[in-house]
PAZA-735392 format. One record per atom (N, C-alpha, C, O): x, y, z. Coordinates in steps of 0.02 Angstrom, whole numbers, plus 50000, padded with zeros to 5 digits. Layout:
XYZ ...
***
This chain:
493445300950659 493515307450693 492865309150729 492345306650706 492825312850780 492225315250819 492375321450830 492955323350838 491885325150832 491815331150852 491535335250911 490995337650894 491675336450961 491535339451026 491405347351039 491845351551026 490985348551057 490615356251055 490525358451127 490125355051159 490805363051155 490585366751243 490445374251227 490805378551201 489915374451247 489635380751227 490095384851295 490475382751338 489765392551273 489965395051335 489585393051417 489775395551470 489195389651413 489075389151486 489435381751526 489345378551578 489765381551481 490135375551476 490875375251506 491195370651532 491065383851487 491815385151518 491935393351534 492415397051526 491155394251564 491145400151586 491715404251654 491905409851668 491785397951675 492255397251727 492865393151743 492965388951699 493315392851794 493925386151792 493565382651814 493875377451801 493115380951840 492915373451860 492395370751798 492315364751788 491985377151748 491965374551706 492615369551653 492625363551638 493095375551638 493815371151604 493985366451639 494085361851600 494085364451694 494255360951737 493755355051699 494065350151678 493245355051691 492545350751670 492665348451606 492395343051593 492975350651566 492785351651504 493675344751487 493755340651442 494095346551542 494595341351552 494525335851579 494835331451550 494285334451616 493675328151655 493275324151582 493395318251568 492815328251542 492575324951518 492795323151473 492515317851460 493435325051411 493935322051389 494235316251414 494195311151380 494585316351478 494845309251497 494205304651513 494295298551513 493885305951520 493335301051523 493025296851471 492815291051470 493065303251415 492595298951351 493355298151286 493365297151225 493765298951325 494315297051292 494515304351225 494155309251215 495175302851189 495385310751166 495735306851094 496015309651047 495665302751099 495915297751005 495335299550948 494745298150947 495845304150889 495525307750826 495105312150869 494595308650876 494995318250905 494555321050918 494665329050914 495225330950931 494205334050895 494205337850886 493625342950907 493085343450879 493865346750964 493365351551011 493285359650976 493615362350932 492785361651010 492735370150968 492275371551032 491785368251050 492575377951068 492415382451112 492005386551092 492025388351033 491555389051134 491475395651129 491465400751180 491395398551238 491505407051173 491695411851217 491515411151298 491005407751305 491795413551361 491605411851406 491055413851429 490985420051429 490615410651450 489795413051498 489615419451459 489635417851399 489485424551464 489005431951431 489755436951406 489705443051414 490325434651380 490865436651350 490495441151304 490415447251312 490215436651243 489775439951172 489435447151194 489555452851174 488965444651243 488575450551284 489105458451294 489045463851265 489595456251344 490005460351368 490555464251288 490875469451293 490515460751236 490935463851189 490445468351155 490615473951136 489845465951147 489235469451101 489415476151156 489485481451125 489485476451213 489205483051246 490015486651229 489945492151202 490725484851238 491245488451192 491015492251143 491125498251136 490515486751091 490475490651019 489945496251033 489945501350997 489435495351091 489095501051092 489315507151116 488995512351106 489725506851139 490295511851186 490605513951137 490515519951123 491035510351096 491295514351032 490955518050979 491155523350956 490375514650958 489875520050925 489865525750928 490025530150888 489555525851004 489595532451020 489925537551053 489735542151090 490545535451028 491155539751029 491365541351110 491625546451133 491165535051144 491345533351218 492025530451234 492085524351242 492595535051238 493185531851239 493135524951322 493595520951328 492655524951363 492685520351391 492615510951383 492665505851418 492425513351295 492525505451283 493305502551288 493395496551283 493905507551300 494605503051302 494415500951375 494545495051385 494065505051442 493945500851498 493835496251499 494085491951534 493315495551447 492705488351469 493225482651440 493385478151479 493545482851359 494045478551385 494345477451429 494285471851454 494745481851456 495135481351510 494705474851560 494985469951584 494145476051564 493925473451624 493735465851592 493845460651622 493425466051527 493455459551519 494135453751492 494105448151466 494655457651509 495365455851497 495485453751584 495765448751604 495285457351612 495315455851682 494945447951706 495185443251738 494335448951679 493885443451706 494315435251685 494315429951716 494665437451617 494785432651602 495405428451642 495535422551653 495735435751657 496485432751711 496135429551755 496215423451757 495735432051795 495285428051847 495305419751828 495655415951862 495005418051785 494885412351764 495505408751762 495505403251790 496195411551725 496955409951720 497115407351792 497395402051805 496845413251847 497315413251911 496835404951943 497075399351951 496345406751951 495945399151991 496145393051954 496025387651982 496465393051891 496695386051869 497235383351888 497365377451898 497755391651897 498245389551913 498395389052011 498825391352050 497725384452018 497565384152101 497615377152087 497515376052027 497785370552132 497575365152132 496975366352165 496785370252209 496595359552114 496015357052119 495725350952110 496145347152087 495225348352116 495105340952102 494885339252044 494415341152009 495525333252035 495485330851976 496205333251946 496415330151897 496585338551971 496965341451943 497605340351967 497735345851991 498215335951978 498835336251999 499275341852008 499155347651992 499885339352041 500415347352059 500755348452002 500995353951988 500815343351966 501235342951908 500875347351857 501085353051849 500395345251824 499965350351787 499805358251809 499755362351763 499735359851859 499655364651875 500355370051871 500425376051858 500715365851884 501475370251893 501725372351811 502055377151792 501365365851765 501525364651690 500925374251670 501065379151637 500365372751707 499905377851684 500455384451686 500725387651641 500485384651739 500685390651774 501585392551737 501895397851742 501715388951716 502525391451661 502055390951586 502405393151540 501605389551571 501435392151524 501365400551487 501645405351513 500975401251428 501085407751397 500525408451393 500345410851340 500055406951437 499395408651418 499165416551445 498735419351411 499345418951487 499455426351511 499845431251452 499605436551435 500285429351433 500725432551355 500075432751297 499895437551263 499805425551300 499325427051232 498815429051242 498655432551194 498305428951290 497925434851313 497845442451282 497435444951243 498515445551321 498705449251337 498935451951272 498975458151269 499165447051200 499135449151154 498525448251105 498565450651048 498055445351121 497495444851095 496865452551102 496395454151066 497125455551162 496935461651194 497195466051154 496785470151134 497745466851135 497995472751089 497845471351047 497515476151027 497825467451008 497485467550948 496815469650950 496645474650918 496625468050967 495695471250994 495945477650988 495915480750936 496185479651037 496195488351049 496545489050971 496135491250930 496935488150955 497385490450905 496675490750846 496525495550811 496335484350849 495925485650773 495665489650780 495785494150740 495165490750833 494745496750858 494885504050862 494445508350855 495725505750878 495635510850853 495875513350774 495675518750753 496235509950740 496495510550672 495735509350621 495695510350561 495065506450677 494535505550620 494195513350579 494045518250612 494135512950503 493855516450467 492945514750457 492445518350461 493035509950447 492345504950432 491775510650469 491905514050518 491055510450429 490605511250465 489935506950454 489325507650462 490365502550433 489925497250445 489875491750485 490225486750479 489325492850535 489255490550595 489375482950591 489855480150618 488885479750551 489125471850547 489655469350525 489755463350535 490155473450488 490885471950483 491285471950550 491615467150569 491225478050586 491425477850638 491435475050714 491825474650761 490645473250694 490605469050739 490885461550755 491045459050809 490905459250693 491315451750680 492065453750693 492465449550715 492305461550678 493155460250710 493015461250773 493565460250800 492555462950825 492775461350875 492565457850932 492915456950982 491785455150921 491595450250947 491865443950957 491735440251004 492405442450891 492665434550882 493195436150934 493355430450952 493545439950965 494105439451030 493765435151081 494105431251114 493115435651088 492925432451126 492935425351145 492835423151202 493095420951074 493175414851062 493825412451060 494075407051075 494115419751028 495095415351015 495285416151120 495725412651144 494945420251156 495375420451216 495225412151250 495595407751271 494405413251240 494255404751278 494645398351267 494815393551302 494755400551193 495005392751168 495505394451204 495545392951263 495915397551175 496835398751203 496935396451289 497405393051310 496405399051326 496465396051394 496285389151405 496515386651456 495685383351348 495555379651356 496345371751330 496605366351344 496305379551273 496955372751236 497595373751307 497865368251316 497795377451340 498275377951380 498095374651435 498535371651466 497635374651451 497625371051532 497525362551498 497665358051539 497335360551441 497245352551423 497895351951425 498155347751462 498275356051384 499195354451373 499435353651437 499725348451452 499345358351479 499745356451553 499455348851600 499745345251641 498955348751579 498655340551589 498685335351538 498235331751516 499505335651518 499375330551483 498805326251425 498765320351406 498405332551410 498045330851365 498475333051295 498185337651267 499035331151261 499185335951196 498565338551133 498325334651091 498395345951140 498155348951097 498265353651060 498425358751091 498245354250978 498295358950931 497745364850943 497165363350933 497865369850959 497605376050936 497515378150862 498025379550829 496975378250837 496945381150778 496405386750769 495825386750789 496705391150735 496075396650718 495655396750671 495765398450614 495185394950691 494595395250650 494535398350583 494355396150528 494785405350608 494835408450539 495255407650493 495275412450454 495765401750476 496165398350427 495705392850412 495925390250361 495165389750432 494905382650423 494365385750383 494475385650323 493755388650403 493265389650395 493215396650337 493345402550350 493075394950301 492955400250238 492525403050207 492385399550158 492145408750208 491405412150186 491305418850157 491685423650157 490805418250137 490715428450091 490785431650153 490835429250210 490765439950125 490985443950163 490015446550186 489755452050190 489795440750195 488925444650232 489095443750297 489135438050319 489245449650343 489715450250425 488905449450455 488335451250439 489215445950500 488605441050559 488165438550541 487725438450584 487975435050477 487705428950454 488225424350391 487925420150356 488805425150382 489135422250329 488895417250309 488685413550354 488825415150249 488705410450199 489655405850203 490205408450193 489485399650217 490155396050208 490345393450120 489935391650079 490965394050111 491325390850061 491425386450051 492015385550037 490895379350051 491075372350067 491715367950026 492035362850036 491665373349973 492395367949932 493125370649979 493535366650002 493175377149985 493805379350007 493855377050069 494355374750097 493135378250097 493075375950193 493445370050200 493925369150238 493105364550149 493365358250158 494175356050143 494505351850174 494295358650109 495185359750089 495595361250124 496185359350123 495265366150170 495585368350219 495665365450283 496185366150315 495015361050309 495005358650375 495305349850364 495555346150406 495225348950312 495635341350282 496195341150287 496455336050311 496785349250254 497435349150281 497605351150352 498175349850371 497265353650386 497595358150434 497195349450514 497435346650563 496555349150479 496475342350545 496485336650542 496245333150586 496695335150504 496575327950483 496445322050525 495905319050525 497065319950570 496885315650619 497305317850688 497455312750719 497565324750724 497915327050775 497265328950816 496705329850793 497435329350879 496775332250949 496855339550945 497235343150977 496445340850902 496535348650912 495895353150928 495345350450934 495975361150937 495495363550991 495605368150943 496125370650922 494805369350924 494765378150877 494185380650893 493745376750912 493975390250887 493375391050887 493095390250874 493205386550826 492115391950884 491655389350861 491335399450846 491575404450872 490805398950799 490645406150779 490865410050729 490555414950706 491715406750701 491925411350669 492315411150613 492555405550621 492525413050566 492885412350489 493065416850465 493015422050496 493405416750386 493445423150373 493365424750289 493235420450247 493435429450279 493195430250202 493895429350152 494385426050170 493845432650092 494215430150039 494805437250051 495305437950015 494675440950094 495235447050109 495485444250183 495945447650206 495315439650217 495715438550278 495255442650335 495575442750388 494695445650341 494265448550385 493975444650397 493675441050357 493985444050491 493395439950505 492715439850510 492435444450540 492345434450481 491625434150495 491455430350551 491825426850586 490705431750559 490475425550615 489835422550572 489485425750533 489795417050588 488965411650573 488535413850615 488235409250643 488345419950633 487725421150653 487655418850738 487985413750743 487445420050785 487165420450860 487175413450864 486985410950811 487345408550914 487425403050921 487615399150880 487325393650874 488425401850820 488485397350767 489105394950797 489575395150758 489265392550864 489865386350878 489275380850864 489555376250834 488725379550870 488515372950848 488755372450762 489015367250741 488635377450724 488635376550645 489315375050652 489525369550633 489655378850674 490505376050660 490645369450683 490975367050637 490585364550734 490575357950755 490255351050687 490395345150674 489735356650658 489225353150595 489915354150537 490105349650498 490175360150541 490665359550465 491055357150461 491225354550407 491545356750539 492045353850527 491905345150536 492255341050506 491345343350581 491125334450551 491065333450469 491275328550438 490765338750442 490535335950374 491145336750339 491225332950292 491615340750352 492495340850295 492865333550317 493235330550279 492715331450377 493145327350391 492735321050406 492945316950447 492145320150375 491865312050390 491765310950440 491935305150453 491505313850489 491525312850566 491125307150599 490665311150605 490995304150613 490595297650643 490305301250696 489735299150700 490415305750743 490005308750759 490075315450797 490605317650820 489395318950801 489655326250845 489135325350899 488555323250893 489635328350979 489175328451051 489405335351043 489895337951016 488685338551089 488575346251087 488505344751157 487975341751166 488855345551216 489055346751276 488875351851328 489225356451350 487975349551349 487715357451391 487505355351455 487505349351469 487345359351494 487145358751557 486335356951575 485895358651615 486435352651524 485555346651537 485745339451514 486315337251509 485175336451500 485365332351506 485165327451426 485195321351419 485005331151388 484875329751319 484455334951281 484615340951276 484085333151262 483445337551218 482865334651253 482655328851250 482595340651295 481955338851316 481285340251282 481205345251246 480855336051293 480245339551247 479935346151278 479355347551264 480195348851305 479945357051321 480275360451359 480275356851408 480655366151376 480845371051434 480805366151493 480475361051483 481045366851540 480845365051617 480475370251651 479935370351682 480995375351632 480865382651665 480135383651652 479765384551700 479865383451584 478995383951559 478735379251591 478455381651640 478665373251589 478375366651572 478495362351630 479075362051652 478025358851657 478265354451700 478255347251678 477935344651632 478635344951715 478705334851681 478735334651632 478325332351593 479345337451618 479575335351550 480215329351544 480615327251586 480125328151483 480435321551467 480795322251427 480665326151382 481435318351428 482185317451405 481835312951328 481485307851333 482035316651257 481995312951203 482675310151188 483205313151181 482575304451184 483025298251141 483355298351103 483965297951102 482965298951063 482975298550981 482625302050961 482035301250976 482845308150911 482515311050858 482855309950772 483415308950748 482305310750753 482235309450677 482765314250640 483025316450691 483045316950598 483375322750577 482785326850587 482715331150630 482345324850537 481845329850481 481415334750561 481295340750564 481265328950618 480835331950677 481405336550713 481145340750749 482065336550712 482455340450746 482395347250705 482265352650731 482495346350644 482375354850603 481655356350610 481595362450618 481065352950609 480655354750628 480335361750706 480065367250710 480655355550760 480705357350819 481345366350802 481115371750819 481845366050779 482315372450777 481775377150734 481665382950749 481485374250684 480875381950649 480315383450696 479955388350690 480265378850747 479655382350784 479805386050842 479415389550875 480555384750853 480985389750886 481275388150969 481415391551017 481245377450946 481755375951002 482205378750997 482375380750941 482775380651082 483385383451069 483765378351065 484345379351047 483555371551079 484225366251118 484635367051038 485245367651039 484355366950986 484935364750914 484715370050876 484135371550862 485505374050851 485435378150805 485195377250735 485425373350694 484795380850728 484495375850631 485045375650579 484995370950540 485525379650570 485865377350535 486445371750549 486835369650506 486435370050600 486835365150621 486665357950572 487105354650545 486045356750570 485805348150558 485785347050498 485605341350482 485965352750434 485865351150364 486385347150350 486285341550327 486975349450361 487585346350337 487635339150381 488025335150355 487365337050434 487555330950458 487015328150423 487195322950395 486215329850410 485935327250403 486105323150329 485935317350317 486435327050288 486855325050236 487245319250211 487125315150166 487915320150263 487965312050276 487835308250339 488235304850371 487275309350353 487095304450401 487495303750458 487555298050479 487865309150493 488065310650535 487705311250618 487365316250632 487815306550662 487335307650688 487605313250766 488185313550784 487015317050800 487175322250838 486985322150898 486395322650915 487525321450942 487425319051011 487075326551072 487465331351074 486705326951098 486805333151134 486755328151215 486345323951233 487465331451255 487395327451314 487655332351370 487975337551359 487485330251426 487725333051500 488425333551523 488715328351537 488795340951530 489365339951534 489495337451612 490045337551641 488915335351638 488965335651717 488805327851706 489345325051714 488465324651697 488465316951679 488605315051612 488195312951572 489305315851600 489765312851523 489455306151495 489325304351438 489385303151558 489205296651539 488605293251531 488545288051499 488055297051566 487455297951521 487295295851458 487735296251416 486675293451439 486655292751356 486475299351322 486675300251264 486095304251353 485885313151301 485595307551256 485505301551248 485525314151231 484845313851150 485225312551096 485745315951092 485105308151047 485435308650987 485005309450922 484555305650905 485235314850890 484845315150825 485085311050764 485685311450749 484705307350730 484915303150679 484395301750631 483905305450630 484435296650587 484205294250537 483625288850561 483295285450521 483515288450650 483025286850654 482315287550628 482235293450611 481685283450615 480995284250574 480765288150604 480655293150571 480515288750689 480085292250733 480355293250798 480875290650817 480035296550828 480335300450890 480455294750944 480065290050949 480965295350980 480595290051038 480855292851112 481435294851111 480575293251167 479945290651160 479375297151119 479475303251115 478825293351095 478185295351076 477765299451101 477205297351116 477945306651112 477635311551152 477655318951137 478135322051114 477055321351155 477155328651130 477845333651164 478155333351217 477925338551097 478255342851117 478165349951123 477855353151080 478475353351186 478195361351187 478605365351159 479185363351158 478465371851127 479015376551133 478475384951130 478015387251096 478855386751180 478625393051177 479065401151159 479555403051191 478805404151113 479075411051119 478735415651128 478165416751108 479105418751162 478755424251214 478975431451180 479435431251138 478695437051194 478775445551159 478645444751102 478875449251067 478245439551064 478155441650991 477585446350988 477205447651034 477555449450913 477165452350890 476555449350856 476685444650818 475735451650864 475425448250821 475175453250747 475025459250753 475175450650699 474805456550655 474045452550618 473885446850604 473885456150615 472955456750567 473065460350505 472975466450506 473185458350465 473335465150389 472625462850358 472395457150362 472335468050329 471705465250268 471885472650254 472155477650278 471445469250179 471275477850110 471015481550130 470695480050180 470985486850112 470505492350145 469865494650082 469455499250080 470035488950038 469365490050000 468925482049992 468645479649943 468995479450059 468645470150056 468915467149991 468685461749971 469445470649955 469735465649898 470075460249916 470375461149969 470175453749887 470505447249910 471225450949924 471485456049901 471445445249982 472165445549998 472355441149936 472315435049942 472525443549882 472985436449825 473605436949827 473875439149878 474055434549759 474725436449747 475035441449755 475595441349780 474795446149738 475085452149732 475315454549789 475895456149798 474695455149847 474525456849914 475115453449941 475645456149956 474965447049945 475605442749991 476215444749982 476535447250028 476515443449903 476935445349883 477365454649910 477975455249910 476925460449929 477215465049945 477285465550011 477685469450037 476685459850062 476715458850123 477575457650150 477935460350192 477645452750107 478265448450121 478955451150105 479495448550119 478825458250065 479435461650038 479385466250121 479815465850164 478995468950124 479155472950189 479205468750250 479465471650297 479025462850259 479485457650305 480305457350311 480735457350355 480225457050221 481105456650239 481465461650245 482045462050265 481035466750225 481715473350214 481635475450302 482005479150334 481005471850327 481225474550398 481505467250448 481345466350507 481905462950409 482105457650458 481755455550519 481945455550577 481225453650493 480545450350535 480755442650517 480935440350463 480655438750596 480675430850584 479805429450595 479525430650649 479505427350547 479015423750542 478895417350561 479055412450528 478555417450624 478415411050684 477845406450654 477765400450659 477425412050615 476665407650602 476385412250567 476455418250575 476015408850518 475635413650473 474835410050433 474835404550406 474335413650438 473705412450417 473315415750362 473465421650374 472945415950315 472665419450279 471985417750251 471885411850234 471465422450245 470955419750235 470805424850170 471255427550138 470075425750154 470205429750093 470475436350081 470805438550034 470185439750147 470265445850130 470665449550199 470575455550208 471125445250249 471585445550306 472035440450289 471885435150260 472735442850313 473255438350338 473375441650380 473355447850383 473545436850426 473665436050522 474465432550522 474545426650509 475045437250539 475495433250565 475795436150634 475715441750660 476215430250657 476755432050723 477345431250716 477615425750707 477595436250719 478325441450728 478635439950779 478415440650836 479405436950758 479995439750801 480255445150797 480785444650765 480105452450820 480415458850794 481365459350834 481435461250892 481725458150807 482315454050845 482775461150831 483275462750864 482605463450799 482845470050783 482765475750819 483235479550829 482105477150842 481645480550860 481455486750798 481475492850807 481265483250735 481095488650677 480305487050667 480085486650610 479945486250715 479005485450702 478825489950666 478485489050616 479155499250700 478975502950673 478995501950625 478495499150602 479595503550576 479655501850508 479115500350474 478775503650435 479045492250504 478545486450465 477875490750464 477655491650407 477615492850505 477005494450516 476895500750468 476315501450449 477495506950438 477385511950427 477285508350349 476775509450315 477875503650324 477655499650256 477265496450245 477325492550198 476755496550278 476385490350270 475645496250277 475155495550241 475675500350316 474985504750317 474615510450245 474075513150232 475445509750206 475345512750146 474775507150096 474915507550036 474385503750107 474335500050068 473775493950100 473475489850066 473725494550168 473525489750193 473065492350261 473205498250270 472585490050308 472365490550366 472705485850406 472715479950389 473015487650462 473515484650506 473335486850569 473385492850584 473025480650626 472995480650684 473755475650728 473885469950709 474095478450774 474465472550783 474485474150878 474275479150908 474775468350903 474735467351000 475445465850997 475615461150961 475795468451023 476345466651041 476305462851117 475765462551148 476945459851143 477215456851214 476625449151204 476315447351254 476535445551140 476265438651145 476755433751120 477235433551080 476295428551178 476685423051169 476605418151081 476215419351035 477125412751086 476715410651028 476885402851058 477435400351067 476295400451068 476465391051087 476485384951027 475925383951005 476905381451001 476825377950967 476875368250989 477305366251027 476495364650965 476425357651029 476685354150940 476465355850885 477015350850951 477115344950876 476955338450952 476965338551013 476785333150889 476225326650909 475875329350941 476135328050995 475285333550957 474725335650985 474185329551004 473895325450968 474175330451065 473325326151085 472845329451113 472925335051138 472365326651112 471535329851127 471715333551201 471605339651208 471985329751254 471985334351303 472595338651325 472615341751379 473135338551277 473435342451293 473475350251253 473925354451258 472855350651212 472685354551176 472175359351231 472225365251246 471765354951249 471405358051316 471795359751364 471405362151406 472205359951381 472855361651449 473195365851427 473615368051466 473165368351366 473435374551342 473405380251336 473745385151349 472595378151298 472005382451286 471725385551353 471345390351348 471945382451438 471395382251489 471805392251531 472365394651537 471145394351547 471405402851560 471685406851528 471645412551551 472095405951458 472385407951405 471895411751361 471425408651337 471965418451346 471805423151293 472035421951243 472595424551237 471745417151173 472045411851120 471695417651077 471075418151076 472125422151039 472255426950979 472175424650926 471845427950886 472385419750909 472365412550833 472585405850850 473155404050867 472155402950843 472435393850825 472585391050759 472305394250715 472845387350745 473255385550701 473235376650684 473805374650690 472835371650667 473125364850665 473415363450613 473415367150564 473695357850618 473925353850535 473855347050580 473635347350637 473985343350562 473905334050574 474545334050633 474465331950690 475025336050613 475605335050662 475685342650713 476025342450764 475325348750692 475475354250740 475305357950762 475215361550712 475125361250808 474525366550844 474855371550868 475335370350904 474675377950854 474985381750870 474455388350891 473975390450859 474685390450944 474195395750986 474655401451002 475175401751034 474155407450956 474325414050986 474065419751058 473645424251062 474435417351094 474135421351171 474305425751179 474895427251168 473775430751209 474045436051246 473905433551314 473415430551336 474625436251349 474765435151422 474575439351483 474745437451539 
***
């Protein structure tokens, strides 16, 4: 079995779907099993519904409306001939029910939304962010069917099984697996990516870019030989393009250097994606939906990187902090220890962290936007200088001069080595 992953920029549009059918007949559709996710800034456009409903803005039934609209859009240009696409399929599209299920996928939205009691935001948010995924698939599995591709639709939220923690769920690997063993075994079928549900039938999601984790669960229930993650590059590069110039297409990565590279806050692979393949040795393709045939990057059980070259990653808007005692007493256990409680209670991602005796220096993803918070817990107890809007650069395989090319015009806040990693805090 293999497993196939198209993010949303993947079938943001019909010539994306259109793409996403191309590269099926190409790399062939025997034992295979795809997972969508929502179209192009869908997620985006539902978050702003839920902000509309909050605050007691009856114009969030519009904004569906309109993103119920966008989506016919997408319906109507498929059902256009196009290349690659015959009269026959198209005519097959177009007597389809994919306008019916839409259209009932929409009421349900509205329907949950207004019958909801809940005031709890991350519950609610998982019922209605995941529409975003059942509409994509439903248009993706319909236009493969009218091309002669035969595909099963399945919903995610019958396969995939987790606690009720709404927008980070914890999966159920015994039930998960029970579930995706009967329902996929060996048919071509098409399910979402992002989403599951709990032990009452409410849906959850895996957290902000979890169609990669779902592609990882359903390889690991079903033995998969392998999973391609299907984006608009051309593998895993060792740095941004957009940042970085001349950068280079990696090969081969190691497992252990791919989770590495995801904690220092590459985006190309979601970190929870690589535990479970890394597991059974599953190996993870990321390739170009625009050159299928390309080799992309594969992550595996390879020893070392190849090729042999540094890598960049940069994050940008972090926070820096300086904490020390306010009586020159050592930073020890204790200290750290309450540091790190008001980290979490304010959902701070920790990029990098330093300590000397009587300061610890770290950099903040404030992803929340709760600094305040942090800063008001942390001043009871502590002297706290912090800079917000810095970057944070991290280089794995570091060399002598590309340490100098980093460092060159850069306002460097803290450096950081270890044998394998350098990491520089700038202000910009």
């Amino acid at each position: 079995m293999r497993i196939y992953k198209f993010g949303g920029a993947s079938v943001k549009d019909a010539d994306g779907v259109r793409n996403v059918m191309n590269v099926l007949k190409t790399m062939g559709t025997d034992k295979l099993g795809v997972v969508i996710s929502a179209m192009g800034k869908t997620t985006n456009a539902l978050e702003a519904v839920i902000a509309s409903y909050e605050s007691n803005d009856t114009s969030y039934l519009d904004l569906i409306d309109q993103l119920h609209e966008e989506h016919l859009v997408v319906v109507e240009d498929l059902k256009k001939l196009a290349h690659g696409v015959n009269e026959a399929s198209v005519l097959r599209f177009r007597e389809s029910e994919i306008n019916k299920d839409l259209k009932a996928i929409v009421e349900s939205l509205k329907g949950e939304m207004l019958r909801n009691k809940s005031r709890n935001y991350s519950f609610l948010y998982d019922q209605v962010v995941s529409h975003g995924e059942l509409m994509s698939s439903k248009i993706v599995a319909a236009f493969l069917n009218a091309c002669e591709i035969p595909v099963v639709w399945k919903d995610a939220r019958q396969l995939i099984m987790t606690d009720n923690k709404y927008r980070d769920a914890t999966v159920d690997w015994e039930q998960t697996q029970e579930q995706i063993q009967k329902h996929c075994a060996d048919e071509l079928f098409i399910t979402q990516g992002f989403i599951g549900s709990d032990e009452n039938g409410f849906t959850t999601t895996l957290g902000r870019e979890g169609s990669d984790y779902t592609a990882a669960i359903l390889a690991y229930s079903l033995n998969a030989s392998e999973v391609s993650i299907w984006k608009d590059v051309p593998g895993v590069l060792n740095a941004d393009p957009r940042v970085f110039n001349n950068t280079v297409l990696l090969e081969k990565i190691p497992y252990d250097e791919a989770i590495e590279l995801a904690f220092y806050g590459a985006s190309v692979i979601h970190p929870k994606t690589l535990q479970p393949l890394q597991e059974k040795e599953i190996p993870l393709k990321v390739k170009s939906f625009i050159n299928p045939k390309e080799q992309g990057s594969t992550i595996t059980s390879s020893k070392s990187l190849v090729p042999t070259t540094p890598c960049f990653i940069v994050r940008k808007n972090m926070v820096f902090l300086r904490i020390s005692s306010r009586d020159f007493s050592f930073i020890g256990e204790s200290s750290i220890s309450d540091i790190f409680h008001e980290l979490s209670e304010s959902k701070m991602q920790v990029g990098l962290l330093q300590n000397s005796a009587i300061s610890f220096s770290l950099c903040l993803e404030d992803k929340y936007n709760r600094i305040s918070t942090l800063l008001e817990g942390l001043e009871g107890k502590f002297k706290v200088s912090h800079v917000t809007g810095v970057s944070l650069y991290t280089i794995r395989h570091y060399a002598g001069d590309t340490i100098q090319e980093m460092e060159e015009g850069k306002n460097v806040l803290l450096k950081q080595r270890t044998q394998e990693t350098l990491q520089l805090v700038v202000q910009e």
